[in-house]
Structure formats: C-alpha cells, structure tokens
DSSP file (Angstrom, degrees, kcal/mol; ACC not computed):
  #  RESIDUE AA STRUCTURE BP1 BP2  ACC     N-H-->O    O-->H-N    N-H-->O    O-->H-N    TCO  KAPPA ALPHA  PHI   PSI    X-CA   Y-CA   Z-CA
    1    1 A X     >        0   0    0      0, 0.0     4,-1.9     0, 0.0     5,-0.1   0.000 360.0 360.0 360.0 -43.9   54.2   24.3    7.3
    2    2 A X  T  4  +     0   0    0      2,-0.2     5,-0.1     1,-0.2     0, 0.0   0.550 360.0  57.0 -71.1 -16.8   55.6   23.3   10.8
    3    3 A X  T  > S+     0   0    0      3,-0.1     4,-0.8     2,-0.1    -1,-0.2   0.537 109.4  43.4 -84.7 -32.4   52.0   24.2   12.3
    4    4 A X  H  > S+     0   0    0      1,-0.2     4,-1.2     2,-0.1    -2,-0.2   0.879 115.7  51.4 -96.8 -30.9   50.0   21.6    9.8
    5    5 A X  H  < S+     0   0    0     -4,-1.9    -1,-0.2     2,-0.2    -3,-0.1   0.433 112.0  43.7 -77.6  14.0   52.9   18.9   10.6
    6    6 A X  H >> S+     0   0    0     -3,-0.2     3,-1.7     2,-0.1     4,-1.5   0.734 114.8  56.0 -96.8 -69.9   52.4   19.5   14.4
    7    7 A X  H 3X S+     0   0    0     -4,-0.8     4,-0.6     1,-0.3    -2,-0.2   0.664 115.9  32.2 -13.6 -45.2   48.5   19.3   13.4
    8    8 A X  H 3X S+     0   0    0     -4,-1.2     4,-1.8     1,-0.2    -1,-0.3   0.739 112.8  56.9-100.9 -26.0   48.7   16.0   11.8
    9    9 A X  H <> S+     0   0    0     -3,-1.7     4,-2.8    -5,-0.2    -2,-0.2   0.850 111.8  47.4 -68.4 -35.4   51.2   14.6   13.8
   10   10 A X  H  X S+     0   0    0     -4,-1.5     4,-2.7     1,-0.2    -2,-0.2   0.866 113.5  48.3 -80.0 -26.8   48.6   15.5   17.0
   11   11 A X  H  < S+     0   0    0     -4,-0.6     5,-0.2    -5,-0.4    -1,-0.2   0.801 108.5  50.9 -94.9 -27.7   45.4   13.9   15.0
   12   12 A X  H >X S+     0   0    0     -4,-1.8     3,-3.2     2,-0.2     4,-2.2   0.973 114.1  52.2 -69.1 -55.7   47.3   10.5   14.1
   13   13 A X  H 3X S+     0   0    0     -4,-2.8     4,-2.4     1,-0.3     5,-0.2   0.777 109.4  45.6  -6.6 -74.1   48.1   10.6   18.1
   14   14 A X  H 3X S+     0   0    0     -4,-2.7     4,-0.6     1,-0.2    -1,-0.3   0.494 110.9  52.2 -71.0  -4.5   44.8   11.0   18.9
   15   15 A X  H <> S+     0   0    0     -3,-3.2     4,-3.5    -4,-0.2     5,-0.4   0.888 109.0  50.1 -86.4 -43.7   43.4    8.2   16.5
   16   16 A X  H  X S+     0   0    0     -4,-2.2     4,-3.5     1,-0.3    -2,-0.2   0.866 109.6  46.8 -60.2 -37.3   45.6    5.6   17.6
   17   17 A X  H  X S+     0   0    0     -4,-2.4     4,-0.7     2,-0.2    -1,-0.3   0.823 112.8  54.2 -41.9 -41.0   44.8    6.2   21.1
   18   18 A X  H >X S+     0   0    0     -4,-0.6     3,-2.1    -5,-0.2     4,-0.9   0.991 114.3  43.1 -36.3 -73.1   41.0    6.2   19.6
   19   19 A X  H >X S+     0   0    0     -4,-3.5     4,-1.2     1,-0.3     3,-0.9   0.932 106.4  58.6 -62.6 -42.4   41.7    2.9   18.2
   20   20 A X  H 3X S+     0   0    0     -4,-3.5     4,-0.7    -5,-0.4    -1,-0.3   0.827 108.6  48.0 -57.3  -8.1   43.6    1.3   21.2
   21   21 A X  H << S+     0   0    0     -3,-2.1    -1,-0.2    -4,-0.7    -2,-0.2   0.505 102.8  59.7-119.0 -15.1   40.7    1.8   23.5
   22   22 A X  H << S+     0   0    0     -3,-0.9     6,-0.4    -4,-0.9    -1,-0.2   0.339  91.1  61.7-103.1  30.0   38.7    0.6   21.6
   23   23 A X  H  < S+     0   0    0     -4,-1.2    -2,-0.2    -3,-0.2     3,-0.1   0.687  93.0 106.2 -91.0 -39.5   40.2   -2.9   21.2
   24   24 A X  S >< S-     0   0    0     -4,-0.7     3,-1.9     1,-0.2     2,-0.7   0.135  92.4 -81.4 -54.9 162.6   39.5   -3.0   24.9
   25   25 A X  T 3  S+     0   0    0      1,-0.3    -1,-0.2     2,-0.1    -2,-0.1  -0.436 117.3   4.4 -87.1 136.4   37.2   -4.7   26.4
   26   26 A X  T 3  S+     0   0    0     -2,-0.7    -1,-0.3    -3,-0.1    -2,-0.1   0.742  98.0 118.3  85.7  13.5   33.7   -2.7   26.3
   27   27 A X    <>  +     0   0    0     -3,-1.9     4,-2.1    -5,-0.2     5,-0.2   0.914  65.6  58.8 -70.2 -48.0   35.5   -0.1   24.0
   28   28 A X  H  > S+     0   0    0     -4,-0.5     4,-1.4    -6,-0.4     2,-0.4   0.783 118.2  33.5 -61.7 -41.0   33.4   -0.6   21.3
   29   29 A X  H  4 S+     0   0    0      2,-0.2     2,-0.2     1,-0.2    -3,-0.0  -0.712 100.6  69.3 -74.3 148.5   30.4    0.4   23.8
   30   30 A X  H  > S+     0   0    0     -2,-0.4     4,-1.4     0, 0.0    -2,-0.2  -0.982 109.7  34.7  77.5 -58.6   31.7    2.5   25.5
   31   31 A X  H >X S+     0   0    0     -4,-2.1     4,-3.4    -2,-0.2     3,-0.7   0.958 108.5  62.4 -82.1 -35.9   31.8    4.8   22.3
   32   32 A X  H 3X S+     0   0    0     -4,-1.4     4,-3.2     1,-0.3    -1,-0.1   0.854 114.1  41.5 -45.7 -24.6   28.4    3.6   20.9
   33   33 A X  H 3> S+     0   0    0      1,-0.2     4,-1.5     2,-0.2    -1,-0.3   0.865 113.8  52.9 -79.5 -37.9   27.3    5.2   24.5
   34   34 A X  H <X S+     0   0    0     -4,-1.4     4,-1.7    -3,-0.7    -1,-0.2   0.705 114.4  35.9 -91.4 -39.5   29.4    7.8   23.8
   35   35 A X  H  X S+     0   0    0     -4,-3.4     4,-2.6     2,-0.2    -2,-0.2   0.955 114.3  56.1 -80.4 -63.2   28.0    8.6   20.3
   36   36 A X  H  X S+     0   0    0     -4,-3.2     4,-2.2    -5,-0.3     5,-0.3   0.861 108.0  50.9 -30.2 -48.7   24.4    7.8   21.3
   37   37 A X  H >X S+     0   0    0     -4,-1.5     4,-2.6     2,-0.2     3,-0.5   0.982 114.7  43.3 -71.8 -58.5   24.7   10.6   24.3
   38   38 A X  H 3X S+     0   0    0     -4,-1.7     4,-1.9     1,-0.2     5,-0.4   0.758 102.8  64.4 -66.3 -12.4   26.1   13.2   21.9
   39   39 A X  H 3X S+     0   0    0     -4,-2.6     4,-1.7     2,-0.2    -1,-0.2   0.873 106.6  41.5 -73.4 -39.2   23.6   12.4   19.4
   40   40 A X  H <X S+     0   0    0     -4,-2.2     4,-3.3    -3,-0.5    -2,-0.2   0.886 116.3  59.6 -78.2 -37.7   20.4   13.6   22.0
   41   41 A X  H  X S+     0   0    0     -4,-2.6     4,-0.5    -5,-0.3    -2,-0.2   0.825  95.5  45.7 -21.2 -66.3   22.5   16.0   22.6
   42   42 A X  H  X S+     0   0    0     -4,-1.9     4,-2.7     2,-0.2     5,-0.4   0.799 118.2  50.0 -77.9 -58.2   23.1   17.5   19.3
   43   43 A X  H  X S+     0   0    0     -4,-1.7     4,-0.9    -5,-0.4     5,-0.2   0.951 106.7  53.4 -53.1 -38.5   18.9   17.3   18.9
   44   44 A X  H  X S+     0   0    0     -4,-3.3     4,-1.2     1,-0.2    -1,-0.2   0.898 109.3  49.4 -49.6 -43.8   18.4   19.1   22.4
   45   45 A X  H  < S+     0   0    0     -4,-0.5     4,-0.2     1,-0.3    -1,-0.2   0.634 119.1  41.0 -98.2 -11.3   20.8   22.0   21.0
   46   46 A X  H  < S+     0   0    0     -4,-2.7     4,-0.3     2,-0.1    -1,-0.3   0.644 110.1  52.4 -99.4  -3.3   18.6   22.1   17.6
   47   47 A X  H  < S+     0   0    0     -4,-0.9    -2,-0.2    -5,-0.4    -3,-0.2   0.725 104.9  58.4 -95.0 -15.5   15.3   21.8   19.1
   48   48 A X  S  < S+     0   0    0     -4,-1.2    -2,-0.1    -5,-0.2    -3,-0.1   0.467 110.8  45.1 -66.0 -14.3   16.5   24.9   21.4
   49   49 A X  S    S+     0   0    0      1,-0.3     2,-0.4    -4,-0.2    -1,-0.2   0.282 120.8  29.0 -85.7 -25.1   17.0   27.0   18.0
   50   50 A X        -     0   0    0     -4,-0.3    -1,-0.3    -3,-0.1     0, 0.0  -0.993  51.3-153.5-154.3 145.3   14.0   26.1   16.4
   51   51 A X  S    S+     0   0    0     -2,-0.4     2,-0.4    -3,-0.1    -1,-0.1   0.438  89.6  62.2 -89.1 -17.1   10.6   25.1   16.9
   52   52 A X        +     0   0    0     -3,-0.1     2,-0.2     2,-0.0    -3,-0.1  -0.935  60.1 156.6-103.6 121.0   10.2   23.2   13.6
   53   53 A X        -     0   0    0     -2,-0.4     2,-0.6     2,-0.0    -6,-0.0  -0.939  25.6-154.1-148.3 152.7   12.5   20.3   13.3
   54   54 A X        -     0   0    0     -2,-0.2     2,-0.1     0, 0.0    -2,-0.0  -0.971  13.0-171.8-147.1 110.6   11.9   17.2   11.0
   55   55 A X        -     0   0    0     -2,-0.6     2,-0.2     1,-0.1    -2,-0.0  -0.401  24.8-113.1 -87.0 158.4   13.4   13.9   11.9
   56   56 A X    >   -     0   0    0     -2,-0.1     3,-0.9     1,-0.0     4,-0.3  -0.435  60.3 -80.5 -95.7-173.6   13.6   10.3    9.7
   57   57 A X  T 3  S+     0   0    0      1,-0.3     3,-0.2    -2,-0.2    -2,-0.0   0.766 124.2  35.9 -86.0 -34.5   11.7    7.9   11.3
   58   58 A X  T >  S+     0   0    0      1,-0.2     3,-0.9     2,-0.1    -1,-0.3   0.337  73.0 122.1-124.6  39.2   13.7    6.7   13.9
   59   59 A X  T <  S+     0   0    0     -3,-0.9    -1,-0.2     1,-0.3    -2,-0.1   0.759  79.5  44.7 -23.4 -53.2   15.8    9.8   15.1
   60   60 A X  T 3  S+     0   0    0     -4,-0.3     2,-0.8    -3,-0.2    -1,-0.3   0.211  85.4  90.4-108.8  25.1   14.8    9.8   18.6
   61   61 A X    <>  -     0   0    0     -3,-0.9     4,-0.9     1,-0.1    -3,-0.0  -0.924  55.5-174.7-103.3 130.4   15.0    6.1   19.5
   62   62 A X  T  4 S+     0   0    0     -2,-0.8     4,-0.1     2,-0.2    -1,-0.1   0.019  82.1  69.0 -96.3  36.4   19.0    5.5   21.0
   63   63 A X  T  > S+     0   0    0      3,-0.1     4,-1.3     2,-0.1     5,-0.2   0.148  98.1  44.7-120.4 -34.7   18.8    2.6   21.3
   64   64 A X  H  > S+     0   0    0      2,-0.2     4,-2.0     3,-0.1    -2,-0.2   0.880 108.3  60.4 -90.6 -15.8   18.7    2.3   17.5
   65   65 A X  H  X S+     0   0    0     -4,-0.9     4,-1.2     2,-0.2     5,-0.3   0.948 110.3  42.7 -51.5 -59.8   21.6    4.8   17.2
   66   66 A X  H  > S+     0   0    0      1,-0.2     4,-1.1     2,-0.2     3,-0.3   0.789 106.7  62.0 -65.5 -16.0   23.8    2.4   19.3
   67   67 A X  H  X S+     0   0    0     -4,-1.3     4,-2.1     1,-0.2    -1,-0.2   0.843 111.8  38.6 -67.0 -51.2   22.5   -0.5   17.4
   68   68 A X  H  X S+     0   0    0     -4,-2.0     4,-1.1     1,-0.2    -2,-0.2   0.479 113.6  54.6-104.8  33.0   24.0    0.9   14.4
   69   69 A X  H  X S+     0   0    0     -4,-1.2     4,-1.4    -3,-0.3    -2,-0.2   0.811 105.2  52.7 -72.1 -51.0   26.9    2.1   15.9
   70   70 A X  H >X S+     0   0    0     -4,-1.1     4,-1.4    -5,-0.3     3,-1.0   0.961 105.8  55.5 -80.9 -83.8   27.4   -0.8   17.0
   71   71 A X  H >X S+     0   0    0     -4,-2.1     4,-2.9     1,-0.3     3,-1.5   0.784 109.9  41.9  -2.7 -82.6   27.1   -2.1   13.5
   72   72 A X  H 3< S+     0   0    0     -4,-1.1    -1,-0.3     1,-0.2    -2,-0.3   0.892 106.6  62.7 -51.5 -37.3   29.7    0.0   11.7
   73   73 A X  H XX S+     0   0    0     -4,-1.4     4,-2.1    -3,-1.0     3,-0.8   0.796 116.6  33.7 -80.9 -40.3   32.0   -0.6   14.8
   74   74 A X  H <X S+     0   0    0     -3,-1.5     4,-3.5    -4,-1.4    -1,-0.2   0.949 115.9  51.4-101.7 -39.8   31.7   -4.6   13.6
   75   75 A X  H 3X S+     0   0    0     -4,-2.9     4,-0.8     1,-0.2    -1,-0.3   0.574 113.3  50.0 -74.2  -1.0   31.4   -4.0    9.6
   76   76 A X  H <4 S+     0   0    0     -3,-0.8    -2,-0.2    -4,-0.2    -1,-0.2   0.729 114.1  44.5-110.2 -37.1   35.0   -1.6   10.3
   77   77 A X  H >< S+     0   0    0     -4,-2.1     3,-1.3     1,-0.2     4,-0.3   0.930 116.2  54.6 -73.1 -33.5   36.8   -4.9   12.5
   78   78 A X  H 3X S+     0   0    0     -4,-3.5     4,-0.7     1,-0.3    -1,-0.2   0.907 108.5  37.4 -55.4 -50.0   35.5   -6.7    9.7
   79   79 A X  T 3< S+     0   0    0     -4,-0.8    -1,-0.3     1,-0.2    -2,-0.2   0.161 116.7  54.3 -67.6   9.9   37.0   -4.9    6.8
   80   80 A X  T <4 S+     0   0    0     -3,-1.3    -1,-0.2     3,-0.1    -2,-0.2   0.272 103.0  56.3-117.8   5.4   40.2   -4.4    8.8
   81   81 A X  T  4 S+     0   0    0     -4,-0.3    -2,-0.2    -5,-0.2    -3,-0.1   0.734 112.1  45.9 -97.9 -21.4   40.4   -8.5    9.5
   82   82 A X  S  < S-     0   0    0     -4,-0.7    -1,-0.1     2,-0.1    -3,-0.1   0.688 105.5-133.5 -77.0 -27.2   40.3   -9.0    5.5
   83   83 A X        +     0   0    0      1,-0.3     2,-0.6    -5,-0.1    -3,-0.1   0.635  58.2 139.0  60.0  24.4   42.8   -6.4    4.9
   84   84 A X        -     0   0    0     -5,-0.1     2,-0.6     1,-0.0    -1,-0.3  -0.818  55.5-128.8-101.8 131.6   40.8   -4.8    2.2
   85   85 A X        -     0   0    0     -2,-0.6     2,-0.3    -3,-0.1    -5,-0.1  -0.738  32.2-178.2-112.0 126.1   41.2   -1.3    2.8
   86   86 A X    >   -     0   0    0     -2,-0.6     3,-4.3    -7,-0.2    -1,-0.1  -0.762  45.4-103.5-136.6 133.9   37.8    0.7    2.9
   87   87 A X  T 3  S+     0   0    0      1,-0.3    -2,-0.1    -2,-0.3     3,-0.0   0.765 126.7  44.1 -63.4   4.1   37.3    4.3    3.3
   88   88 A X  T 3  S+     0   0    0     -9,-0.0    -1,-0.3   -16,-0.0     2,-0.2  -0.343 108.6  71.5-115.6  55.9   36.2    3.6    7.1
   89   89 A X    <         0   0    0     -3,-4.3    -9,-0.1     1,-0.1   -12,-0.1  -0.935 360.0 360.0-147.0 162.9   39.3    1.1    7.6
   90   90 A X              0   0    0     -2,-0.2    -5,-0.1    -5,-0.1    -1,-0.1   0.428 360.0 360.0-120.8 360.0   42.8    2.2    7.8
C-alpha cells in the first residue's frame, strides 16, 4: 500500500510540474514539438518491425500533429477557464 501511495504521490508531482511549464511562455509548443518528435518516432520504430504499415490520411504530415496538438492544448485552457470539469481538464 505504501508503494502505490509513493506511486501516486510521484505522478501528481510530475503533472503539476507538467502543467507549470506549460503555462510558460512557449510551453504549450514546446510539447506540441515534443509530441510531434515522438510521434515520427513511434512510426520509425513500427516501420522497422514491419514492412506493411497502414496510416489515415494524414499520419505523416507533423505539421498537422502539432496543429492538433496545439488544438487540444487550447480546447483543455479553455475547459479549465469555464470551470466545467472534462475528462481532459482537472
């Protein structure tokens, strides 16, 4: 029990830190880049397993990842500036 309240204690830490840094300025890019980069990533390490891979239509543009990163990033400061509490708002 004292190993899952260390656990949880460690992962609120780590959100709030999340969140404070991205209230900064250029946090909120700063992860969309962040996301985008692990996102080619993540494709490199499945096109390196398989030779067949089947994408939606606009998988490989980043530029549209970070566009809708970007997006949720604004529709989650939005729902936390209303105070209507949303499974992506806390």
């Amino acid at each position: 029990a004292e190993a899952i309240r260390l656990a949880a204690l460690a992962q609120a830490d780590a959100i709030q830190q999340i969140a404070t840094q991205l209230s900064k300025d250029g946090g909120q890019e700063a992860a969309a880049m962040a996301l985008a980069k692990e996102y080619v990533k993540m494709y490199g390490e499945m096109g390196s397993k398989s030779n067949t891979m089947f994408f939606q239509e606009s998988a490989g543009n980043a530029q549209s990842l970070v566009v809708q990163a970007m997006a949720a990033m604004k529709a989650m400061k939005l729902d936390e500036g209303s105070g209507v509490k949303t499974p992506t708002s806390t």
